[in-house]
C-alpha positions in Angstrom: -77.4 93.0 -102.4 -77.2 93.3 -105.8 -80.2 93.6 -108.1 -81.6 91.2 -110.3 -83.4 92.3 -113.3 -85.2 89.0 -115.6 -86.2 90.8 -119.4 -87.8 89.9 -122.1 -91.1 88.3 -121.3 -93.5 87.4 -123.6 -95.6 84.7 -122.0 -98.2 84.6 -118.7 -96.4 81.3 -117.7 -92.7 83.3 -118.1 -93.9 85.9 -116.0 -95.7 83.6 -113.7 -92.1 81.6 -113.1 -90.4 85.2 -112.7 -92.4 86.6 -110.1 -92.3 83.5 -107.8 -88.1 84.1 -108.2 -88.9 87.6 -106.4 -86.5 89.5 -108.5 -86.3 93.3 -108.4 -87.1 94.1 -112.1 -89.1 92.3 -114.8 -89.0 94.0 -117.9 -91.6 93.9 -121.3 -90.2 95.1 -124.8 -93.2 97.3 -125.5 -91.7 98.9 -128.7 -92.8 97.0 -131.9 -90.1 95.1 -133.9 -87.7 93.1 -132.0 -88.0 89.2 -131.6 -89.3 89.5 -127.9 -92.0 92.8 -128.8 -95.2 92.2 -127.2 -98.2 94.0 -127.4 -100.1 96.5 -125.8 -102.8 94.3 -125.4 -100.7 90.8 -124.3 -98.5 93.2 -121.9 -101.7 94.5 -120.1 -102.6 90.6 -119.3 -99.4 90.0 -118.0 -99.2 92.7 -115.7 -101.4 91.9 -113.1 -99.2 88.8 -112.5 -96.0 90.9 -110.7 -98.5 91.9 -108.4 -97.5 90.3 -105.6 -93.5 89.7 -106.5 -92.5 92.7 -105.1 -90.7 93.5 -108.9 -90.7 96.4 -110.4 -92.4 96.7 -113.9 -89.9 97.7 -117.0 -90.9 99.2 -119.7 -88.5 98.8 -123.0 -88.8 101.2 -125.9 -86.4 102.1 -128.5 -86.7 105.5 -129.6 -90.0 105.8 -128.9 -92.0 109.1 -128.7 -92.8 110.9 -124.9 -96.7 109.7 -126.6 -96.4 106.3 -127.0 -94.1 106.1 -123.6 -96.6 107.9 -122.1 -99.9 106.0 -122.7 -98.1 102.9 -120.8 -96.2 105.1 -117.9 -99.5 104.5 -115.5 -98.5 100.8 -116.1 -94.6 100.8 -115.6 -92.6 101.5 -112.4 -89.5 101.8 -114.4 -88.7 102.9 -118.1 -86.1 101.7 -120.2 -84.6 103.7 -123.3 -82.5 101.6 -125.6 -82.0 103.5 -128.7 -80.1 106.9 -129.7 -82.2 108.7 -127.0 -80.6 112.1 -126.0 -80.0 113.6 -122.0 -82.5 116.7 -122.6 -85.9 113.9 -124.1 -84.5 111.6 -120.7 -84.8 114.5 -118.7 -88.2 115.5 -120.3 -89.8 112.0 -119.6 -89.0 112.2 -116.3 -90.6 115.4 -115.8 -94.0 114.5 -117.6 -94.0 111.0 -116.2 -92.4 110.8 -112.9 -90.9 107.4 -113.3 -87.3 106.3 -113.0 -85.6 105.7 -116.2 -82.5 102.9 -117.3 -80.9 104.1 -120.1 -78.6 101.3 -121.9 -75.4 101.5 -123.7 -73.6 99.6 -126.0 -70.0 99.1 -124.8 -67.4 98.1 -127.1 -64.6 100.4 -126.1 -63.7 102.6 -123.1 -64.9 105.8 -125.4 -68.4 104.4 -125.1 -68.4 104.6 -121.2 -67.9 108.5 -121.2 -71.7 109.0 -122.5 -72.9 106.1 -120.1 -71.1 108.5 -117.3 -73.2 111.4 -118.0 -76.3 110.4 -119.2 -79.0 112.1 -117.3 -81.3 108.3 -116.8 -81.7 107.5 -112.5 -79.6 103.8 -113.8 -77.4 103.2 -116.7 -77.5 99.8 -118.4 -74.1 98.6 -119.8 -74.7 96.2 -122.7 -72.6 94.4 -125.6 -75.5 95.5 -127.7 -75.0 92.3 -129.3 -78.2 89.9 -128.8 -76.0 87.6 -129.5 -75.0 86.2 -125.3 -71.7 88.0 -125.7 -70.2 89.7 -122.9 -67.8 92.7 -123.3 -64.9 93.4 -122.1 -65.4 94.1 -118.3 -62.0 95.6 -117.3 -63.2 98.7 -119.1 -65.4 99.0 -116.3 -63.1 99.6 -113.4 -63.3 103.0 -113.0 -66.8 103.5 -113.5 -67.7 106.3 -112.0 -71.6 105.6 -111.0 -73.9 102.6 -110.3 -74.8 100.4 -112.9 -76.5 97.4 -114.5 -74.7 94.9 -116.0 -76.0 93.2 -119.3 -75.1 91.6 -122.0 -74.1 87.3 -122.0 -75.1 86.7 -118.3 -76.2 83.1 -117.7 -76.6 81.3 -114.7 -73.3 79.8 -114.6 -71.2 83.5 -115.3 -73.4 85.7 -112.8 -71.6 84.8 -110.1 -68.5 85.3 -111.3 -69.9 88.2 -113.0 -70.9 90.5 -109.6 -67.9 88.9 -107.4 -65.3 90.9 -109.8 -67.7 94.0 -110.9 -70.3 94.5 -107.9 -72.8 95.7 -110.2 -75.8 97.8 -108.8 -77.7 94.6 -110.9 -77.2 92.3 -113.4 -79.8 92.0 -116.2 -80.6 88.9 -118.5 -82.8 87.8 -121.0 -81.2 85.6 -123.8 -79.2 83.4 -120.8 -82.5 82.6 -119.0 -83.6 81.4 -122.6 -83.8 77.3 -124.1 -84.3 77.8 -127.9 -85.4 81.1 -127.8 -87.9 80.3 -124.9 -87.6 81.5 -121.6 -86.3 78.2 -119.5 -88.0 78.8 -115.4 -85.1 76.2 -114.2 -82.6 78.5 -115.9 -84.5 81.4 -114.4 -84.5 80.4 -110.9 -80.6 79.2 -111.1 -79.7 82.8 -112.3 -81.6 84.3 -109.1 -80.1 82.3 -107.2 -76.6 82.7 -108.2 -76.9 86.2 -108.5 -78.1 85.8 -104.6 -76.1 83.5 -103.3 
């Protein structure tokens, strides 16, 4: 089956309506900066509420040091490196904190998938890099040679579509579970279930 990863959260009530959907990742921007950061503080009073979901806890960062990665890691199941983050600082982090790590890419041309191929992270994100709910071009994907998580304009009405042509490992969302910039549970739930069904 494939997974189902819901990012971005940045309320209790979000978080609340994403762990009653059961998916396998839920995933926190924990670096500073970006429209859907949160902080340390906010993050540690949403945690407890995955308890019971059965999702694994995803940590975002963006070039961020081992340090600041690491005073979180206790917290995360998974971590999840989306900036210029190099094979031998992937490998390190794994080492010191034991956790899997996503790496993401940006894709906008086949010459972008050969780093993607041999990047040293457990699970590669593949991404339009765009925040904007634009997908790439998928066909560069058919000869990818590894497992992979697709992101990057998934709604609930493309998902489908989406894993029936690609059979991603996942699919990962954030902006298409979103209603003017807020995360939407109805929207939430019909992505789940799409991706399931």
């Amino acid at each position: 089956m494939t997974r189902v990863k819901l990012c971005g959260m940045m309320r209790p009530e979000d978080v609340q309506a994403a762990a009653a959907l059961h998916p396998d990742y839920v995933g926190f921007i924990l670096s500073a900066g970006f429209r859907r950061s949160i902080s340390r503080e906010r993050f540690l009073a949403m945690r407890p509420l995955l308890a019971d979901s059965g999702a694994k806890a995803v940590g975002v960062f963006v070039d961020a040091s081992a340090e600041e990665i690491l005073a979180y890691a206790e917290m995360l199941d998974v971590i999840q490196l989306h900036g210029n983050e190099y094979n031998s600082y992937i490998r390190e982090l794994k080492q010191i904190t034991g956790k899997s790590v996503i790496k993401a890419f940006r894709i906008a041309s086949a010459a972008d998938l050969d780093a993607a191929a041999k990047s040293a992270a457990d699970l590669v994100l593949l991404d339009s890099g765009t925040g904007t709910g634009q997908t790439f071009d998928w066909s560069l994907l058919k000869d990818f040679p590894r497992p992979y998580l697709l992101a990057g304009g998934l709604h609930p009405e493309n998902v489908r579509a989406a894993i029936d042509t690609l059979h991603p490992y996942g699919v990962d969302v954030s902006s298409g579970i979103e209603t003017e910039g807020i995360k939407d549970a109805e929207k939430m739930r019909r992505f789940v279930e799409n991706a399931r069904n």
